[in-house]
C-alpha positions as CSV (number, residue, x, y, z in Angstrom):
1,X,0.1,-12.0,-43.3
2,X,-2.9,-11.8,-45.8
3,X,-6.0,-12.2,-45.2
4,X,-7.7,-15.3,-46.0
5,X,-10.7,-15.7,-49.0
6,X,-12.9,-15.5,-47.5
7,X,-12.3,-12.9,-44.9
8,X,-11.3,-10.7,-48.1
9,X,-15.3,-11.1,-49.5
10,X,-16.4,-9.8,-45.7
11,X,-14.4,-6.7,-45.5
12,X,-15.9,-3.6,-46.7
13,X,-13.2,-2.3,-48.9
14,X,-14.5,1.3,-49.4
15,X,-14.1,2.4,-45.9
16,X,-10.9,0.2,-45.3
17,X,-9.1,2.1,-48.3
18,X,-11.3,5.6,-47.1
19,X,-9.7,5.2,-43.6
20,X,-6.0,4.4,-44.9
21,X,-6.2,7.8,-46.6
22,X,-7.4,9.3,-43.9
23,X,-5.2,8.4,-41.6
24,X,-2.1,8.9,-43.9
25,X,-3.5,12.2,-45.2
26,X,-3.4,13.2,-40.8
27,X,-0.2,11.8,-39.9
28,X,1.7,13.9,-43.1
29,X,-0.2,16.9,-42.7
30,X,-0.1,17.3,-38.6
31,X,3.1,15.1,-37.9
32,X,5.2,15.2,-40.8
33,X,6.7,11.9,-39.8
34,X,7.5,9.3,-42.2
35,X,7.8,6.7,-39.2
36,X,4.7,7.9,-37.3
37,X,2.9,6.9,-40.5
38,X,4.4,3.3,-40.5
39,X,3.6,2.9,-36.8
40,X,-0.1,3.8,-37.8
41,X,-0.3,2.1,-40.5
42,X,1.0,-1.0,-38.6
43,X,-1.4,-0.2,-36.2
44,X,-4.6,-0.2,-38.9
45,X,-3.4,-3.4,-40.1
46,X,-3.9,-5.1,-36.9
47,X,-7.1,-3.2,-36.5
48,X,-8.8,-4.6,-39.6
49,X,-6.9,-8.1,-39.1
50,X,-8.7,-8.9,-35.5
51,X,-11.6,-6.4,-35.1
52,X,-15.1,-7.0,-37.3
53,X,-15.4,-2.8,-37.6
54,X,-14.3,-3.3,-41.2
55,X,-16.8,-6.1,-42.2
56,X,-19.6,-5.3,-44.6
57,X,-23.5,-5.4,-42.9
58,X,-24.6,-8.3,-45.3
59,X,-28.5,-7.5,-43.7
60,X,-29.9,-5.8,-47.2
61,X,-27.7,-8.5,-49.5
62,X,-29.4,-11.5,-47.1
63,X,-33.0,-9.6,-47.3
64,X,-33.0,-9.1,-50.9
65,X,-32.0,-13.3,-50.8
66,X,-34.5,-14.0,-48.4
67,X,-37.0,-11.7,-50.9
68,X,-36.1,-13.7,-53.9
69,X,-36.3,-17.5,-52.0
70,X,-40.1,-17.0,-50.6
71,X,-40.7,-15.9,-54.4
72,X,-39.5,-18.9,-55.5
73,X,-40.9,-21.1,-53.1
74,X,-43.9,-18.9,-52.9
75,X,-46.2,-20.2,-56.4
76,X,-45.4,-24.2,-54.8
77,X,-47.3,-23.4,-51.4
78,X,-50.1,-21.8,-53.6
79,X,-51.4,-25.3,-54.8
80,X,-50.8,-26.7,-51.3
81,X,-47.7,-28.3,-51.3
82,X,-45.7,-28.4,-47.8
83,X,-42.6,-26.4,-47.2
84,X,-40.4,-29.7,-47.7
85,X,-42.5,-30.3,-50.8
86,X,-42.1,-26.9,-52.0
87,X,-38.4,-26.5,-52.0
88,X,-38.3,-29.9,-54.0
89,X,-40.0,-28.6,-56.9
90,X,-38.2,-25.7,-56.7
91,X,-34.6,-26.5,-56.6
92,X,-36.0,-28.9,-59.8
93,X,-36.7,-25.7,-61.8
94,X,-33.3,-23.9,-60.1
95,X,-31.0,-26.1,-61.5
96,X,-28.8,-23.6,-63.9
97,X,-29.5,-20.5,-61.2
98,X,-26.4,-19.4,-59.3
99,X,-28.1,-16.9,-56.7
100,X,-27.7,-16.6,-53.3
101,X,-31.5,-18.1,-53.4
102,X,-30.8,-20.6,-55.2
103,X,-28.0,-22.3,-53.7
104,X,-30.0,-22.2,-50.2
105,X,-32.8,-24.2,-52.1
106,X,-30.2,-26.4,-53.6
107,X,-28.8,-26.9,-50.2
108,X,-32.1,-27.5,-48.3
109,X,-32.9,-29.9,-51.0
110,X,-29.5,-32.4,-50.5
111,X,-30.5,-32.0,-46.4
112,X,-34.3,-33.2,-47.5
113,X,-32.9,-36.0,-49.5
114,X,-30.9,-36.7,-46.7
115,X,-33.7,-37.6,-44.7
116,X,-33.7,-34.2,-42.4
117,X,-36.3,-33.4,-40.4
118,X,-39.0,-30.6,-41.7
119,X,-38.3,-28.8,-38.1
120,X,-34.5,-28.8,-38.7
121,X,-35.2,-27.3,-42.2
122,X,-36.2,-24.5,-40.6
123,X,-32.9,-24.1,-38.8
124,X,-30.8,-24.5,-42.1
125,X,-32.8,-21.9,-43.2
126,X,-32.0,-19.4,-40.4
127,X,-28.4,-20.4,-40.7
128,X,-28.7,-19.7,-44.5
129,X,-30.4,-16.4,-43.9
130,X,-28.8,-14.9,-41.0
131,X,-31.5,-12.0,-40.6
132,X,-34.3,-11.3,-37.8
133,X,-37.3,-11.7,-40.6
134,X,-35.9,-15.1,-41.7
135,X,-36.1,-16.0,-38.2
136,X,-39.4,-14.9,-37.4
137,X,-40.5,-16.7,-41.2
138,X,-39.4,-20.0,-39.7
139,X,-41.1,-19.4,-36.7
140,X,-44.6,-19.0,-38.5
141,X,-44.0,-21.6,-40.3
142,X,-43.5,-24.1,-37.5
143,X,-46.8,-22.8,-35.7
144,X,-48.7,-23.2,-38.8
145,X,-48.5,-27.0,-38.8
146,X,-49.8,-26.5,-35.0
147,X,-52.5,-24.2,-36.2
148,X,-53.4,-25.6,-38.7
149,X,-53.0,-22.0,-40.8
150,X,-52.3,-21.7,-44.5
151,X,-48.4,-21.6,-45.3
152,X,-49.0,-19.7,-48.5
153,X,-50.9,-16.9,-46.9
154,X,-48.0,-16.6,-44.7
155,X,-45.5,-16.3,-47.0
156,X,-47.4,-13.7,-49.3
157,X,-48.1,-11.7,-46.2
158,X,-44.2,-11.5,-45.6
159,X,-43.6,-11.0,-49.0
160,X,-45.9,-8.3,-49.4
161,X,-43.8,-6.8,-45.4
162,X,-40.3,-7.4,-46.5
163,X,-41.4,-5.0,-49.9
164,X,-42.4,-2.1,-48.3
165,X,-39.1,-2.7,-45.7
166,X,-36.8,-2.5,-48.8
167,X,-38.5,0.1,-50.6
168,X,-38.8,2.2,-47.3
169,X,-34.7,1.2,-46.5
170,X,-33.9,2.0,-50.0
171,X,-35.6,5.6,-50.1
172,X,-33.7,6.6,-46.9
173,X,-30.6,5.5,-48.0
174,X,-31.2,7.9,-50.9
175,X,-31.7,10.4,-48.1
176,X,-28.8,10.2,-46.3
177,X,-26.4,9.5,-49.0
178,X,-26.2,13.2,-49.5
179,X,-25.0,13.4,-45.8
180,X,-22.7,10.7,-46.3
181,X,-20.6,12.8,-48.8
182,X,-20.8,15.9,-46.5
183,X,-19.1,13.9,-44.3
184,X,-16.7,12.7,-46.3
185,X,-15.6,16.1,-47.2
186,X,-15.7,17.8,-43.8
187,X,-13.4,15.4,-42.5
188,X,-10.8,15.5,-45.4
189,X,-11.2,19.4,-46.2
190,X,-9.0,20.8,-43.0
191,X,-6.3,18.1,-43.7
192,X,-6.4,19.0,-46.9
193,X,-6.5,23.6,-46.1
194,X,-3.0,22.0,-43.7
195,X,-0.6,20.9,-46.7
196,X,-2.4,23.7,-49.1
197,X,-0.7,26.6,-46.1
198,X,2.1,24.5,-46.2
199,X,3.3,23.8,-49.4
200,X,1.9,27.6,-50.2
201,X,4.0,29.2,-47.7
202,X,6.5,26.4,-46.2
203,X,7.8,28.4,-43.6
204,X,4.6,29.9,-42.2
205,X,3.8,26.6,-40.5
206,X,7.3,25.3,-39.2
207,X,6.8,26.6,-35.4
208,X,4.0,23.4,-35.5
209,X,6.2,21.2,-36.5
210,X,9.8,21.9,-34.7
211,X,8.5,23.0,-31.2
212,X,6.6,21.0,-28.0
213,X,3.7,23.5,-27.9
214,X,3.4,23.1,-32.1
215,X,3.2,19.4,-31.6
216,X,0.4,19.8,-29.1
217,X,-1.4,22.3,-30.5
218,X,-1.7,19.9,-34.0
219,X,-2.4,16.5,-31.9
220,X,-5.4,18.5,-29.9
221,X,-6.6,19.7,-33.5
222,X,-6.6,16.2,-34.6
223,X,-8.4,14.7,-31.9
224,X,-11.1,17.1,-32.8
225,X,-10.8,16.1,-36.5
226,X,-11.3,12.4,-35.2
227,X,-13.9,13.4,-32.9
228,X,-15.9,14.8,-35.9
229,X,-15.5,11.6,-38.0
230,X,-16.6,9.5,-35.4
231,X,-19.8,11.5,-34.0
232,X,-20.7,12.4,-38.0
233,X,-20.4,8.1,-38.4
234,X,-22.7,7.4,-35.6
235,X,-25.0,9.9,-36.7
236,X,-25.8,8.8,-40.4
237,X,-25.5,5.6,-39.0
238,X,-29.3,3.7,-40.2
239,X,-30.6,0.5,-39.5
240,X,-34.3,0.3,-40.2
């Protein structure tokens, strides 16, 4: 029944426990049902078990990695070294480092003693850094042996890309951080004005509660609710 490590390192806590509130918040203040809550929460169990909603986007962790290795790697292709060359020296020099960074070096530098191909180094590395610009890096790469073009100018030129893409990425999620709480409280507040009536003035609400046409009248009101969170998620939603 629990989750397994490594699964537990994936899953975006903060809007796992911010959804298990929400839900149980809507099922006590619409239902009132002990067991409709179980049921749910059975239900969002399952959901974060076998779906990948929950799992973190790891694309800013990997491109802050992928940043940090063509740093490292970078001042060895200056003086001409080759990319196999270069991450040799490197993971030399890396030895007591435990980034992300690092260990691909590290990793790359086992495959090169291991007698793997320069092309296939590539390929580690796109496995390593499971991003589009890591991708598109080792694809460079690769044509500059055909080309005959300087490896070094290619990294700094990416470098200098991948900067401005995290600067740019960072400043907008600044921007709509401020949006992101409004959602937040938009979708808790008429939950919230619900148990305030009703633990105000218990009686005032019971016709909601006790009657057919109460019952439906608080599940259309919550689908509304629901449809709010969901179009207010898609719409903050950024991806540069």
């Amino acid at each position: 029944m629990f989750l397994s490590h490594r699964k537990r390192e994936m899953l975006d806590w903060y809007r796992i426990l911010f959804d298990l509130f929400f839900i149980s918040l809507a099922v006590i203040a619409f239902y009132d049902s002990v067991f409709l809550l179980f049921l749910c929460l059975m239900g969002f169990y399952g959901i974060v078990m076998k779906k990948n909603y929950y799992h973190k986007n790891l694309d800013g962790y990997y491109l802050d990695a992928f940043i940090d290795f063509l740093n490292q790697i970078n001042a060895n292709l200056c003086i001409g070294m080759g990319f196999d060359t270069a991450i040799l020296t490197s993971s030399i020099v890396l030895k007591e480092d435990l980034s992300y960074s690092s260990k691909v070096i590290k990793k790359l530098n086992h495959s090169i003693q291991m007698g793997l191909h320069v092309e296939s180094l590539y390929q580690k590395l796109c496995e390593s850094f499971p991003i589009y610009e890591a991708t598109r890096f080792a694809r460079m790469m690769q044509l500059s042996k055909e080309t005959g073009s300087n490896p070094s100018i290619i990294t700094g030129i990416t470098i200098d890309k991948l900067y401005l893409k995290h600067k740019v990425n960072n400043e907008i999620e600044m921007v709509i951080y401020q949006k992101k709480l409004e959602q937040t409280i938009l979708c808790l507040a008429p939950m919230c004005i619900v148990l305030f009536i009703r633990f105000s003035s218990p009686g005032y609400m019971t016709i909601l509660y006790q009657t057919a046409a109460g019952r439906l009248v608080m599940t259309f009101a919550l689908c509304l609710i629901l449809a709010m969170k969901i179009i207010s998620e898609h719409i903050i939603k950024f991806k540069l």
